[in-house]
C-alpha positions as CSV (number, residue, x, y, z in Angstrom):
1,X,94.4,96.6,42.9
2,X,92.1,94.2,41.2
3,X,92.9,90.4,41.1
4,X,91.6,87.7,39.2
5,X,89.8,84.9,40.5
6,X,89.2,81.7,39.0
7,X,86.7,79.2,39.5
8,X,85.6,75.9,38.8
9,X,81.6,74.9,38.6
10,X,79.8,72.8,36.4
11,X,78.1,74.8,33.4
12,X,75.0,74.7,34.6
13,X,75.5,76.6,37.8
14,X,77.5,79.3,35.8
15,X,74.5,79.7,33.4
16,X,72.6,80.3,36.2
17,X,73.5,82.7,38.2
18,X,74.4,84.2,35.0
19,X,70.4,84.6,34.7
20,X,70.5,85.6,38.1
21,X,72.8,88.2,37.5
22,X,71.0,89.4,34.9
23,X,68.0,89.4,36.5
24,X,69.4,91.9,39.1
25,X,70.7,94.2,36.1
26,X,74.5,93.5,36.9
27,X,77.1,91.1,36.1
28,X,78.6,87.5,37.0
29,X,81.6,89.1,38.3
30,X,79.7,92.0,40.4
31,X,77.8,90.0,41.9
32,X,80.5,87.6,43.0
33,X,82.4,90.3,44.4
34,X,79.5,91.5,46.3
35,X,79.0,88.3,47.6
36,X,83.0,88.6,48.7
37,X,83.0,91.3,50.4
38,X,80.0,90.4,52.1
39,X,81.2,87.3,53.2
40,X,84.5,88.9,54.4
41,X,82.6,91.9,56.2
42,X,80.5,89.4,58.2
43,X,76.9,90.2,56.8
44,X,76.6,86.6,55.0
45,X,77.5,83.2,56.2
46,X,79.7,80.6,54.2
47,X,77.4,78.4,52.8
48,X,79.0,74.6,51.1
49,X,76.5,72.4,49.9
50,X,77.7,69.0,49.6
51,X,77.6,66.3,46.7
């Protein structure tokens, strides 16, 4: 079952990794949920960069 997620960012950060994303031939959202499921599975650490 697939879920929505929402997030909040400042535009610049969503524009971005949108050229990230693009970069890498996939989408935003892909590349989110990668990032997920990696984080979940234990092969990436949490990383919060404070303001």
């Amino acid at each position: 079952m697939d879920v929505r997620v929402v997030i909040k960012t400042d535009k610049q950060t969503i524009i971005t990794a949108k050229k990230l994303a693009r970069k890498k031939n996939t989408s935003l959202s892909k590349m989110f949920e990668a990032y997920l499921k990696d984080l979940v599975e234990g092969k990436t650490e949490l990383i919060i960069c404070p303001k």
